[in-house]
N, C-alpha and C positions, 0 to 999 in steps of 0.2 A: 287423533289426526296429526300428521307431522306435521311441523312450521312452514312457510314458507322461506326459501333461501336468503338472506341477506340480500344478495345478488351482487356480492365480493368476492372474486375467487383465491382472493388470500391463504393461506393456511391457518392462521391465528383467526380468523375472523372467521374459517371452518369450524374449525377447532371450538372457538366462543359457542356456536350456530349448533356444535353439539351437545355441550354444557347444557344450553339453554333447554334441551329436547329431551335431556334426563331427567333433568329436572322439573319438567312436566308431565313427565311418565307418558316421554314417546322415545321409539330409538331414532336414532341417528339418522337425519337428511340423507340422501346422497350426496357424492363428493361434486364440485362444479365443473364441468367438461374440459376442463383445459387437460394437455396431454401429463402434467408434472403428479397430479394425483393417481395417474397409472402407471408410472414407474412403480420398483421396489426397494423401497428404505428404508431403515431405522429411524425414530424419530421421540424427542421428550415434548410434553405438553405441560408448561409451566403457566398456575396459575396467580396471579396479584390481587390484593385486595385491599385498597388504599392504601397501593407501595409494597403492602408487605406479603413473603412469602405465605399463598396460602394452599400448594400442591403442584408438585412436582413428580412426574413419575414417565418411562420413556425405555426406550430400548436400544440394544446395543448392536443386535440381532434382527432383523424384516422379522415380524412374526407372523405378519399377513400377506394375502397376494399383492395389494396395492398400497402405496402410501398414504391413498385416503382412507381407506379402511385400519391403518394401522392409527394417523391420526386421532379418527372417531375411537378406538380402544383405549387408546393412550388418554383422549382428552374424557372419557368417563373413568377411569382412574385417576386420574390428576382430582379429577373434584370430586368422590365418592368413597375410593380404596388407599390413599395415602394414610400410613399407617399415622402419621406424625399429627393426623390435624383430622378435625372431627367431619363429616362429611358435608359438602356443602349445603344452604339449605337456599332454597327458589327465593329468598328474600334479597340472598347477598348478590344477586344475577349482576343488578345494576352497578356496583360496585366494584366488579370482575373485572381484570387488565388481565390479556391473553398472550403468549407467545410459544410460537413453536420452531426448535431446532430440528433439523433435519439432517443424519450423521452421513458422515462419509465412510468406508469401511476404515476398521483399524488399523495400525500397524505399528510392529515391535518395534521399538528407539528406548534410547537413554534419557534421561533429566536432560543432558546437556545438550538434548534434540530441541525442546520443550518453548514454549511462549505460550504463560498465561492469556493472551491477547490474541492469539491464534486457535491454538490446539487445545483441546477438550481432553484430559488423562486419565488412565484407566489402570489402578494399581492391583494385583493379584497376588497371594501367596496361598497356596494349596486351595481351598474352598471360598476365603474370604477375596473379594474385592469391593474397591470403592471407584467409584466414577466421580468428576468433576469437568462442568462446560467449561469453555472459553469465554473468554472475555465477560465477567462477572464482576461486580462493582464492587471494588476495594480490595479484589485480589492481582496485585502488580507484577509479584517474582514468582517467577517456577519452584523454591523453597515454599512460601505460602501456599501456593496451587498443593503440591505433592503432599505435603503436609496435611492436611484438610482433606486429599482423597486418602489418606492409611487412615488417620480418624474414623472416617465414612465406613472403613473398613475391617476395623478392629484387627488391624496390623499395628503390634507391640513396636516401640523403639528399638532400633538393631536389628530387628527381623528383617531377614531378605524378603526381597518382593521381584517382581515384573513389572514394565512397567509399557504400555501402549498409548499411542496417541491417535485420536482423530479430529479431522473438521467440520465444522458445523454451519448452513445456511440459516441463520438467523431470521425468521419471520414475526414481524412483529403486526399489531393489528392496522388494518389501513394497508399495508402491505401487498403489492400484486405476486403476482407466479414467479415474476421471473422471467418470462418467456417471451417475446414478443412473435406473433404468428401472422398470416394474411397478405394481402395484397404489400408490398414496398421491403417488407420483414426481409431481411439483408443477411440474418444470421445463419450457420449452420445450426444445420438439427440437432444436430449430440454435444454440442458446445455451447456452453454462454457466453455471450457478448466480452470483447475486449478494446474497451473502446481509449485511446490514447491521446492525448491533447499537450499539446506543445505551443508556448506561445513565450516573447520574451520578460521579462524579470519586472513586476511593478504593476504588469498591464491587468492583471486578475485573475489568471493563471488557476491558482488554487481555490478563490474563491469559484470559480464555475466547475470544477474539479468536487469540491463539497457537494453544490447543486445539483449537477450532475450525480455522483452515483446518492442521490435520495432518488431520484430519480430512476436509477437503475436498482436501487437496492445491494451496490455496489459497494465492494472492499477499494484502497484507494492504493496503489503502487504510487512511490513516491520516486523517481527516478533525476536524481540530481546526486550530484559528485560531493556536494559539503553536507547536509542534511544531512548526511548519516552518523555525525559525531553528535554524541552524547552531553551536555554542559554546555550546546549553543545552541541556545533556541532560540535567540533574538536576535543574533547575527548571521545566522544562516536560513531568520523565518522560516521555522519549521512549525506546524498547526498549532493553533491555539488551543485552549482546554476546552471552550467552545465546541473548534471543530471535533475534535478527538470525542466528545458527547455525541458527535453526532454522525460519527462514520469511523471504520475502520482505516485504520493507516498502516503500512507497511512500509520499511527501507527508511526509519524517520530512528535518527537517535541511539544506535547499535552499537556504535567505533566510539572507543576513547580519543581526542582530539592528540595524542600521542601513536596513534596508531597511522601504520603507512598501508593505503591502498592501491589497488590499481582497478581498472574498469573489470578486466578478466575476472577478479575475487567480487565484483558488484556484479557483475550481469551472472556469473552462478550462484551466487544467492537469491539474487532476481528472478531465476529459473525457475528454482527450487521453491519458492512464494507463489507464483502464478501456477507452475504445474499441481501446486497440492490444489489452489482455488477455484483452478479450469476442473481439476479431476473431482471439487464435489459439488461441483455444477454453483458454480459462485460467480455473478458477474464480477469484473475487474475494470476498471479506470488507472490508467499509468498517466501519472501528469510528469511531465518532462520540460525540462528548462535547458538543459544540457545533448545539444542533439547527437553527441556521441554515445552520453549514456542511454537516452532514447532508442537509440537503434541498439545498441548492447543487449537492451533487455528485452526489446521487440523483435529480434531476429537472434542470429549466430554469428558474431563477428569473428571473423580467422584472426588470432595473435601471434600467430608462425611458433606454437611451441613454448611453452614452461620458460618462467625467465631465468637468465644466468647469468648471477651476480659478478664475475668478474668482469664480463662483456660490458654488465652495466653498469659499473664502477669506473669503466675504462671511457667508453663513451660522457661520462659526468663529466670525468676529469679535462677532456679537450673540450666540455661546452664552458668551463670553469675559465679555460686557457685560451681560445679562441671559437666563439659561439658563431663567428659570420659562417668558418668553414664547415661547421655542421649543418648549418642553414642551405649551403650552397651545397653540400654531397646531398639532402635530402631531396632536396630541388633537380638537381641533377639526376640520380637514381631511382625517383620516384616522381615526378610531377604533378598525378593527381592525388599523392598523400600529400606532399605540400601546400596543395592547395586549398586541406581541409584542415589541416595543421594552424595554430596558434603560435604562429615562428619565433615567437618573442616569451615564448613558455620554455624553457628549459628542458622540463621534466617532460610536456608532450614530443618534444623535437628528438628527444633521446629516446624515451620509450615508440619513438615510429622507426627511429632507424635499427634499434634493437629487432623489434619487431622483422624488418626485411633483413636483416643479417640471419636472424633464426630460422627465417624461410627458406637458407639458401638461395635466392633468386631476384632479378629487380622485378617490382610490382607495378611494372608497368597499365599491367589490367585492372588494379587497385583491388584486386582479389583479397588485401589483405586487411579491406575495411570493407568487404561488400558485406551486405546484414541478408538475409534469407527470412522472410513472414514465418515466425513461429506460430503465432496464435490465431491466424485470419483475424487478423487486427484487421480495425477502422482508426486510420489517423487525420486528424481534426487539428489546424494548425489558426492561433488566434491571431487576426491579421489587424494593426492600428490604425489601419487606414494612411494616409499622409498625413496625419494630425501631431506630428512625430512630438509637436511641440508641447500637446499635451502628456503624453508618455516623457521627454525631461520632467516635467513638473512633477510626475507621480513618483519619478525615482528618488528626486531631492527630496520631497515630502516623508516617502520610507525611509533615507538614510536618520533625519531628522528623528523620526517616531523611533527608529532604534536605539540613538543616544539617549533620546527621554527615557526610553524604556529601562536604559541601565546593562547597554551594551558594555562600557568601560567596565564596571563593575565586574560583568560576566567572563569577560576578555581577562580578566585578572585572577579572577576564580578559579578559571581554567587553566591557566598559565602555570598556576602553582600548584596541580598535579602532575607539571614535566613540563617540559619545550613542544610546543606543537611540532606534528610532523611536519615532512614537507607539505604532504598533500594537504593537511588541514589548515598550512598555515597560508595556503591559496585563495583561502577563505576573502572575499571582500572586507575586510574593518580588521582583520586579525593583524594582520604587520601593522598597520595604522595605529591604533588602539594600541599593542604593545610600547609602539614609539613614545606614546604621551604618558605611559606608566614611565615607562624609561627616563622621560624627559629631555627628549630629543625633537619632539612636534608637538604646538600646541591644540587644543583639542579643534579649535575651527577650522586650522590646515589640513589635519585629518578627515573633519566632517566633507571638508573640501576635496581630497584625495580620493575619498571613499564612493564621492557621486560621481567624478570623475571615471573611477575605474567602473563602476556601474553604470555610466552610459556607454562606455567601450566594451560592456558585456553585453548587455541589448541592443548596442549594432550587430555583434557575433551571430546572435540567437536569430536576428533579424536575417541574415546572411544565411544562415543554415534554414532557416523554414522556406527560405528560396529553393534550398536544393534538396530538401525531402521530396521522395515520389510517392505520388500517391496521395498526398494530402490536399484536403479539402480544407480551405481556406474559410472562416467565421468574422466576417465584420466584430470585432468587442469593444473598440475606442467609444468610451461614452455609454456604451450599454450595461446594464444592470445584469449581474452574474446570472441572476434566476432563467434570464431572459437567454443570455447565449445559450447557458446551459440546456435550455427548450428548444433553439435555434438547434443546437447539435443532434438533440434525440431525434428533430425531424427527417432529420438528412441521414438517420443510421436504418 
């Protein structure tokens, strides 16, 4: 007689639900009605057993019609036919932690394509190959990763290989589809959810950003302009090890703080991140602080054409010389790019009139910052309420918890791998923090400077959530992350 079903339409808890039915000497339940068990996909069923690996086995290839059928295959090999580990026995049921990746198809790339923390690699040379998941616990570099899949492989040192990568929807137990269907269900059918949250600097931002995709089961776009340097993680609060335990992160940590960006090279990487994560049905959460970079990565902003360095060497040099007359041609030329412009930024004031000089034409229609819905995004902007006076307090508070933290420290560590760039060195605490290494501010002027500039950043951000379209506005002044974060799924 089969089992009854859990009544969890998870995969790992399918998956479990099959185990259990082998090991009773029944086959395999059927799969639970939701529509993702009738697709067709590859998939590994990894089994745990207080922690440790006790059967792993999976496919690279659909071997069956449906993905629940291929599961139930996969998850009676994982605990029966691993060749590595003796077959399970109905004792250790209790004991069992379940998970099942689900592949995306493959595709040919280099190492230097590679993120252990993304992509799953698949090395070949004539008959042999090794496979290797993603994001696997204590494997950091694509050196490690690569390494460990020729092992797997018995690919000698020196020996050429191939080298493929895929991605993988992670289901762990407890875990739903994926999919939300029924009455209010907002989503397209062939797409997972992209749900994007914008709110400004202090207010909780990231913690309901966390919340949320546990919620969705979600990878996390990190969409912010300093975040992405490498050796500042307390100045730029980028996740903690906490979060990073407990969600995927993307766009956190990549650029050396010596490295010059521009939004154009983040919003194609950006792309490039979400299109592999929409294409293997992965939901996405982009949390954004920066509403330039937010629409960069959420639509297709026009940059009028590849930049060119003399133009913008040339434009530096008059904002060096006289910054009001570039202030006033932009304002002139373009109206509503100045209006969305940080006039007192150098670098953006220059790279907007670059921008309409490469266009050939004034942008009068602001054509040349309009964004276009890439994803049938949902945007969710976290609004403080008039409480404004509690959002100061949370800012001082952060600047405070960074110095404790060993921002100076960091700030100097960094320093003495090179001269930050420009763009890094925009960073809030980076000029500050220098100056007191230097000995030119003492550290409470800085601390002072620092909140300063950071409540002139969260009036910006405040400013800009005014003028996104589309966004649905979230009470979070005073409310508990868990809580918005449930506020947001209702409204999706």
């Amino acid at each position: 007689m089969t089992p009854e079903p859990y009544g969890v339409c998870g995969p790992a808890d399918y998956a479990l639900e099959c185990v259990a039915a082998y090991l009773n000497g029944h086959r395999a339940p059927g799969p639970p009605g939701d529509p993702l068990y009738q697709r067709r996909a590859a998939c590994f069923v990894t089994l745990k057993e207080h922690g440790e690996l006790r059967g792993c086995i999976g496919t690279l290839e659909p071997a069956e019609p449906s993905l629940g059928r291929e599961i139930a295959r996969n998850a009676h090999s994982s605990a029966l036919r691993d060749p590595r580990f003796p077959p399970v026995a109905p004792d250790e049921l209790e004991a069992l932690t379940c998970s099942v990746d689900v592949l995306s198809p493959s595709e040919p790339c280099t190492t230097a394509d590679l993120d252990p923390h993304v992509y799953g690699v698949i090395v070949e040379a004539g008959l042999r190959r090794g496979v290797l998941l993603p994001a696997l616990e204590g494997i950091d570099t694509v050196e490690a990763q690569v390494d460990i899949a020729l092992q797997k492989a018995g690919i000698a040192p020196g020996q050429s290989y191939d080298v493929r990568r895929f991605l993988v929807t992670r289901y762990r137990q407890g875990d739903p589809c994926r999919r939300r269907s029924g009455p209010g269900s907002s989503w397209m059918a062939d797409a997972p959810p992209v749900v994007a949250l914008f709110g400004a600097t202090a207010l909780g931002k990231s913690d309901v950003a966390l919340e949320l995709s546990g919620l969705l089961g979600a990878d996390i776009v990190v969409a912010d302009s300093m975040q992405v340097y490498a050796g500042l993680p307390i100045v730029t609060n980028q996740p903690d090890a906490e979060s990073l335990r407990r969600a995927r992160y993307h766009l956190v940590g990549w650029a050396a703080p010596q490295d010059e960006l521009t939004v154009a090279e983040f919003a194609a990487r950006a792309h490039d991140v979400i299109d592999g994560l929409v294409g293997a049905g992965r939901p996405v959460v982009v949390e954004g602080g920066s509403g330039l970079y937010l629409r960069a990565v959420l639509g297709d902003l026009g940059f009028g054409g590849a930049p060119d360095e003399a133009r913008r060497r040339a434009l530096e040099a008059r904002w060096e010389r006289a910054p009001d007359e570039l202030v006033a041609e932009l304002r002139r030329r373009a109206p509503d790019v100045a209006a969305r412009t940080d006039l007192r930024n150098g670098r953006r004031v220059v790279r907007a009139l670059e921008s309409l000089e490469a266009a050939g034409e004034p942008a009068q229609t602001g054509e040349l910052w309009s964004s276009r819905g890439r994803y049938g995004h949902r945007l969710f902007a976290l609004d403080p309420g008039d409480d404004r006076a509690a959002l100061v307090e949370r800012i001082e508070r952060r600047v405070d918890q960074m110095l404790a933290a060993g921002a100076l420290d960091e700030i100097a560590a960094a320093r003495a791998a090179g001269p930050f760039s420009r763009t890094a060195a925009q960073a809030i605490g980076v000029r500050e923090l220098c100056a007191v290494l230097d000995g030119e501010l003492a550290l409470p002027e800085a601390a002072a400077r620092m909140k300063a500039r950071t409540r002139a950043l969260a009036r910006r951000q405040l400013t800009w959530m005014r003028k996104l379209p589309d966004a649905v506005r979230v009470p979070a002044s005073g409310r508990p992350p868990d809580a918005v974060a449930r506020h947001v799924l209702s409204l999706i």
